[in-house]
BAFI-3210 file (N, C-alpha, C; in Angstrom, 3 decimals, decimal comma, padded with zeros to 6 digits):
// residues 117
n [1|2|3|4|5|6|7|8|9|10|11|12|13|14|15|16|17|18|19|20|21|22|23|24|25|26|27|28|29|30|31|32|33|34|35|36|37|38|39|40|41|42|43|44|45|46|47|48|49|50|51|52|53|54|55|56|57|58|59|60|61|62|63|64|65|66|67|68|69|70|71|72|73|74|75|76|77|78|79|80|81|82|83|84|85|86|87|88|89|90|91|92|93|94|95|96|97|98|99|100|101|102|103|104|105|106|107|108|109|110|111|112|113|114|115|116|117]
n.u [-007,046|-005,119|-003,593|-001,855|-001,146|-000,370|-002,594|-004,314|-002,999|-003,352|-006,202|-008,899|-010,237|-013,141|-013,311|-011,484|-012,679|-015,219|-014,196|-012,995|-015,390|-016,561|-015,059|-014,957|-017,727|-018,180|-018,137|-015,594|-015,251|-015,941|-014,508|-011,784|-008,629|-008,914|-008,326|-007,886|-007,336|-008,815|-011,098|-011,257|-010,748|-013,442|-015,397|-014,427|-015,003|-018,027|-018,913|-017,795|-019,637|-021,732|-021,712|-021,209|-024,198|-025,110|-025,746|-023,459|-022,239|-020,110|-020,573|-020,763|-020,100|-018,796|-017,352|-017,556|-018,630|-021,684|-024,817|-027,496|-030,779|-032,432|-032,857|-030,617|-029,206|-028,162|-027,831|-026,362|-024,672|-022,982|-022,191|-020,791|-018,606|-017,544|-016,370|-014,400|-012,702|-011,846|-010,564|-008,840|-007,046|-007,390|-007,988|-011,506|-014,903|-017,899|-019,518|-018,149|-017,970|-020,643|-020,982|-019,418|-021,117|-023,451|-022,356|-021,837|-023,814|-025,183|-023,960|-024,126|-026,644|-026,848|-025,557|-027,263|-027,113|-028,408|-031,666|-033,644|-034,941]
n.v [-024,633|-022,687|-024,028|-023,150|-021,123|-018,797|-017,976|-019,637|-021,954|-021,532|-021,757|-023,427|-026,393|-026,569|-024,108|-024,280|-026,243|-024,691|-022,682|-024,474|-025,827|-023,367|-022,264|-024,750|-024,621|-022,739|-021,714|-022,500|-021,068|-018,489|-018,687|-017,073|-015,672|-016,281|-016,592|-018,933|-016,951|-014,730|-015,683|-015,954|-013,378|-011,754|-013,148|-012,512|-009,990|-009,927|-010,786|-008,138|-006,166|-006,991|-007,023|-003,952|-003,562|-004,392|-006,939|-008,971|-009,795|-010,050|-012,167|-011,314|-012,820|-015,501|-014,587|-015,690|-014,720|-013,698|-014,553|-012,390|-011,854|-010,797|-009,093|-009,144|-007,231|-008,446|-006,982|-004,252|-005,620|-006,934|-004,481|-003,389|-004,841|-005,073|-002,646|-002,775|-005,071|-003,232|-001,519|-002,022|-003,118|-005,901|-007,386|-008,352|-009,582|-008,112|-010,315|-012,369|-012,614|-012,213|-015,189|-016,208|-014,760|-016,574|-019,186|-019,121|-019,212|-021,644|-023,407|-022,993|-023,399|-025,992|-027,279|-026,363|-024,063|-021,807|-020,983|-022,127|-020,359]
n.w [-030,156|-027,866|-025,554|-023,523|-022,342|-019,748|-018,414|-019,253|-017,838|-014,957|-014,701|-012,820|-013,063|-014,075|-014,911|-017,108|-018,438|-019,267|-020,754|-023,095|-023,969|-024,744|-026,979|-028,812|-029,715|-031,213|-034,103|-036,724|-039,100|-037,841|-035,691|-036,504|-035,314|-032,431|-029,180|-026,123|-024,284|-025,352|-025,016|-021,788|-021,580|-022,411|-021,418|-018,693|-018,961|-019,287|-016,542|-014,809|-016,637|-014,990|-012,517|-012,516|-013,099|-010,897|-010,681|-009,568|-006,865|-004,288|-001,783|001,650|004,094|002,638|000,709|-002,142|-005,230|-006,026|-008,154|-008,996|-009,272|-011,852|-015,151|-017,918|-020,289|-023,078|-025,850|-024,540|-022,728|-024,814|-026,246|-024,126|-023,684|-026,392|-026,523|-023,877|-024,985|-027,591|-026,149|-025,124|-026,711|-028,512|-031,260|-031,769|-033,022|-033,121|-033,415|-032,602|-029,903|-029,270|-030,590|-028,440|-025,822|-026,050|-026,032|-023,872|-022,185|-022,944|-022,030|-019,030|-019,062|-019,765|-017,525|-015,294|-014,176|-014,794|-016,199|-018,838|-021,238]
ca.u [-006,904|-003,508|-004,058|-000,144|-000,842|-000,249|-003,815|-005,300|-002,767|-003,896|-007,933|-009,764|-010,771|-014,317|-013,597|-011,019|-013,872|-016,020|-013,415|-012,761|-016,409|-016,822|-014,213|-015,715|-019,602|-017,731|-017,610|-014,127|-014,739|-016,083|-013,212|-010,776|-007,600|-009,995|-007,509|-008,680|-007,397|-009,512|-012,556|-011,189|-010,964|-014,625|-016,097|-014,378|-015,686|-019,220|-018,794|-017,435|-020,611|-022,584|-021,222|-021,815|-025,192|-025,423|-026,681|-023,003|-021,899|-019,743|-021,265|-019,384|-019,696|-018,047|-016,387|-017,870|-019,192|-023,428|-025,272|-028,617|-031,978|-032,280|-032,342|-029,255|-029,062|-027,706|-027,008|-025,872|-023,664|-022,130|-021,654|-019,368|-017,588|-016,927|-015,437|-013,671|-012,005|-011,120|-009,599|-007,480|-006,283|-007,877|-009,297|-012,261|-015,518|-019,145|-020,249|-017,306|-018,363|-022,035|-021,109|-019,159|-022,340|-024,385|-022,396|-021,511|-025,549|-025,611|-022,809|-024,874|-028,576|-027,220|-024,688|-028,345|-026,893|-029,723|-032,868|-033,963|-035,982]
ca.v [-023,615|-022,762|-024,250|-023,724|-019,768|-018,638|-017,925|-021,281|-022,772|-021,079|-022,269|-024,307|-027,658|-026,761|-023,126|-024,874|-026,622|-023,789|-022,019|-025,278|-025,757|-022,199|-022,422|-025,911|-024,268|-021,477|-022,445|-022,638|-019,946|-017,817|-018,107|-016,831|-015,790|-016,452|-017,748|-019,466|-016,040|-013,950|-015,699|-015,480|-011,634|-011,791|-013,631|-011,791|-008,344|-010,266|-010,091|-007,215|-005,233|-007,566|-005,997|-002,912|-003,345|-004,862|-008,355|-010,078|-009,346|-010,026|-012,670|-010,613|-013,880|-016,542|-013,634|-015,928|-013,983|-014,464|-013,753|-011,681|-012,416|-010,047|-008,923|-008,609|-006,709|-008,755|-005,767|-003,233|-006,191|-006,599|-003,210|-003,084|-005,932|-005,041|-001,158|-002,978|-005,311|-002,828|-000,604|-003,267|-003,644|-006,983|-007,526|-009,266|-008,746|-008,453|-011,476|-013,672|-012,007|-012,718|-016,336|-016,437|-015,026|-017,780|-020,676|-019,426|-019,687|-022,984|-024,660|-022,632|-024,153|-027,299|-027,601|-026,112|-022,797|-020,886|-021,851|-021,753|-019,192]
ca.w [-029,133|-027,506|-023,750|-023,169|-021,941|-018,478|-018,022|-019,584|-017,019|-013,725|-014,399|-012,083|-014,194|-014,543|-015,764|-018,394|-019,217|-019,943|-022,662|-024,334|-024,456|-025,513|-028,144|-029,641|-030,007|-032,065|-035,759|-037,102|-039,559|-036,901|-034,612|-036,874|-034,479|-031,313|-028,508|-025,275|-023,034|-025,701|-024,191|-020,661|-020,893|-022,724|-019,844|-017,235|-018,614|-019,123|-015,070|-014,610|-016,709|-014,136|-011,405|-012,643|-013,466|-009,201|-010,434|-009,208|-006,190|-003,498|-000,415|002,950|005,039|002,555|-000,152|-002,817|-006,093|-006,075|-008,807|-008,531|-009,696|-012,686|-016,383|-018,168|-021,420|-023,756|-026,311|-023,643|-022,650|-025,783|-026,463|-022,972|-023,925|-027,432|-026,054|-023,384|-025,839|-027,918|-025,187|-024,913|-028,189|-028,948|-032,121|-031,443|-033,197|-032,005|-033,934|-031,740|-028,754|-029,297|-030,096|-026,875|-025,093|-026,492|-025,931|-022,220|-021,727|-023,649|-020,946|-017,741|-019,043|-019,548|-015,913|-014,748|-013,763|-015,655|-016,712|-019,931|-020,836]
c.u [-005,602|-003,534|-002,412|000,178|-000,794|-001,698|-004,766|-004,641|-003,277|-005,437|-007,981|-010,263|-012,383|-013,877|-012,626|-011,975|-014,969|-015,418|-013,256|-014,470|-016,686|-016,520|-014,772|-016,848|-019,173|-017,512|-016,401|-013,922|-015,508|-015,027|-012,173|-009,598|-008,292|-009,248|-008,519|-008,295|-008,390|-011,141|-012,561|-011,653|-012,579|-015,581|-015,408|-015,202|-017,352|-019,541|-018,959|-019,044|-021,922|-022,720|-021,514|-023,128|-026,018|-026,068|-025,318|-022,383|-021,357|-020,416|-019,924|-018,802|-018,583|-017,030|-016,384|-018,902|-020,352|-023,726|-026,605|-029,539|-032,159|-032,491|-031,293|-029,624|-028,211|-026,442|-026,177|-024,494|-022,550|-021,212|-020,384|-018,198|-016,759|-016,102|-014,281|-012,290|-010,981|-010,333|-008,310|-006,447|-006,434|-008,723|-010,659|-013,606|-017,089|-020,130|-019,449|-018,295|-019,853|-022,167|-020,446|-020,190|-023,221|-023,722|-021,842|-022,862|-025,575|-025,148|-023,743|-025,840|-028,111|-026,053|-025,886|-028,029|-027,838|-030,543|-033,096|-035,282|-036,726]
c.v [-023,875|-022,975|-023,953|-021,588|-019,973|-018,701|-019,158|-022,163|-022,955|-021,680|-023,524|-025,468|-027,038|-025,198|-023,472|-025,283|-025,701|-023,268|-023,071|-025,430|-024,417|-021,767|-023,554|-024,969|-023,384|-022,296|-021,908|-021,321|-018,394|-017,305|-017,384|-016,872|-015,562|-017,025|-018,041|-017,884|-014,938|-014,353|-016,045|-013,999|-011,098|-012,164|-012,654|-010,064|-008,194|-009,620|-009,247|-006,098|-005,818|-007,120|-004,661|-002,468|-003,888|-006,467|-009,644|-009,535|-010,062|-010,494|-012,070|-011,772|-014,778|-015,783|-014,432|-014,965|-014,570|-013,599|-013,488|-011,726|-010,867|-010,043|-008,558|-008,310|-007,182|-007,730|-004,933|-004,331|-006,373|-005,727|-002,922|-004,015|-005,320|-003,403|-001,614|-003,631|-004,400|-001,776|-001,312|-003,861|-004,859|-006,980|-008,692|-008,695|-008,757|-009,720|-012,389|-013,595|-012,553|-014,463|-016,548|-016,607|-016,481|-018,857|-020,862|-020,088|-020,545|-024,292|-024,336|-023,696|-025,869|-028,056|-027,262|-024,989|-022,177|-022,093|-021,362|-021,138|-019,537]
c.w [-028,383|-025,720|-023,143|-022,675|-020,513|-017,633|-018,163|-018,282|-015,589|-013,224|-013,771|-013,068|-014,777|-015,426|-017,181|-019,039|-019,843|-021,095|-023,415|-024,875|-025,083|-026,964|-029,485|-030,215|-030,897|-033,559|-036,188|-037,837|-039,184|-035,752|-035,274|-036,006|-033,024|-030,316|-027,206|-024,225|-023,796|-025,162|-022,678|-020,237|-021,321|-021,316|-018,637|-017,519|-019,001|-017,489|-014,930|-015,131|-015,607|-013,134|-011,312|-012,543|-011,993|-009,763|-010,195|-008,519|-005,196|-001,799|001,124|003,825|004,332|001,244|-001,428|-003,645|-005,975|-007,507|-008,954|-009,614|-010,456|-013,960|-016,850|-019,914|-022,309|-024,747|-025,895|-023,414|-023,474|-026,279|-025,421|-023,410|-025,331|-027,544|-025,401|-024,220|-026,943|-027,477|-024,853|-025,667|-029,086|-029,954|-031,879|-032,342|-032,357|-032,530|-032,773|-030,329|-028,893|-029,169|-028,757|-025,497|-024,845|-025,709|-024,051|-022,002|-021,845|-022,605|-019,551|-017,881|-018,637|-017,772|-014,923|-013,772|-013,603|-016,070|-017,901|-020,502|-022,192]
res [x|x|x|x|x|x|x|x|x|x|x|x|x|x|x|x|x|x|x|x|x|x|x|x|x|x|x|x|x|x|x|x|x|x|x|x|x|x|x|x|x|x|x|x|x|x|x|x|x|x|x|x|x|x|x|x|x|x|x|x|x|x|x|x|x|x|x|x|x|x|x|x|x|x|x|x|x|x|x|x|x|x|x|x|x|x|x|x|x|x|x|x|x|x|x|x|x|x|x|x|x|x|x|x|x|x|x|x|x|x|x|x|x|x|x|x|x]
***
């Protein structure tokens, strides 16, 4: 993975840590051309349909993102992600994207973000 982008440089240590972990859990001939900002903009428009859907929102007092006790639609999620992506011009497909899903969950359960369901 190419850590030498503008965007890999800017991250906070722990969220570095999440794309390299994200990137690792991905099998090699799964990632094909998979870079570390293609699962930045994945995760951020994970968010983003989160937001939409009201389960991450905006605390007014400390302007820290919360996120809200909820179901999230896996599929539906996907589906936004894999439009957004390609509104964007990014080849990506919905198998990457799916493992992406996965192995975000896999880093949450075990940092004890999420519980395992």
């Amino acid at each position: 993975m190419d850590n030498n982008s503008i965007e890999m440089a800017l991250l906070e240590p722990e969220e570095k840590e999440l794309v390299e972990y994200i990137y690792g859990a991905i099998p090699a001939e799964d990632r094909g051309e998979l870079t570390g900002d293609d699962i930045l903009l994945v995760l951020d428009l994970m968010d983003d349909y989160l937001e939409e859907q009201g389960l991450l929102t905006e605390n007014p007092e400390t302007g820290e993102m919360e996120y809200a006790e909820g179901d999230v639609d896996e599929t539906e999620q996907l589906n936004y992600v894999l439009a957004a992506m390609k509104e964007e011009g990014r080849k990506i497909s919905a198998v990457q994207i799916q493992l992406i899903q996965d192995a975000e969950l896999q880093y949450g359960i075990g940092k004890g973000y999420y519980e395992e369901e």
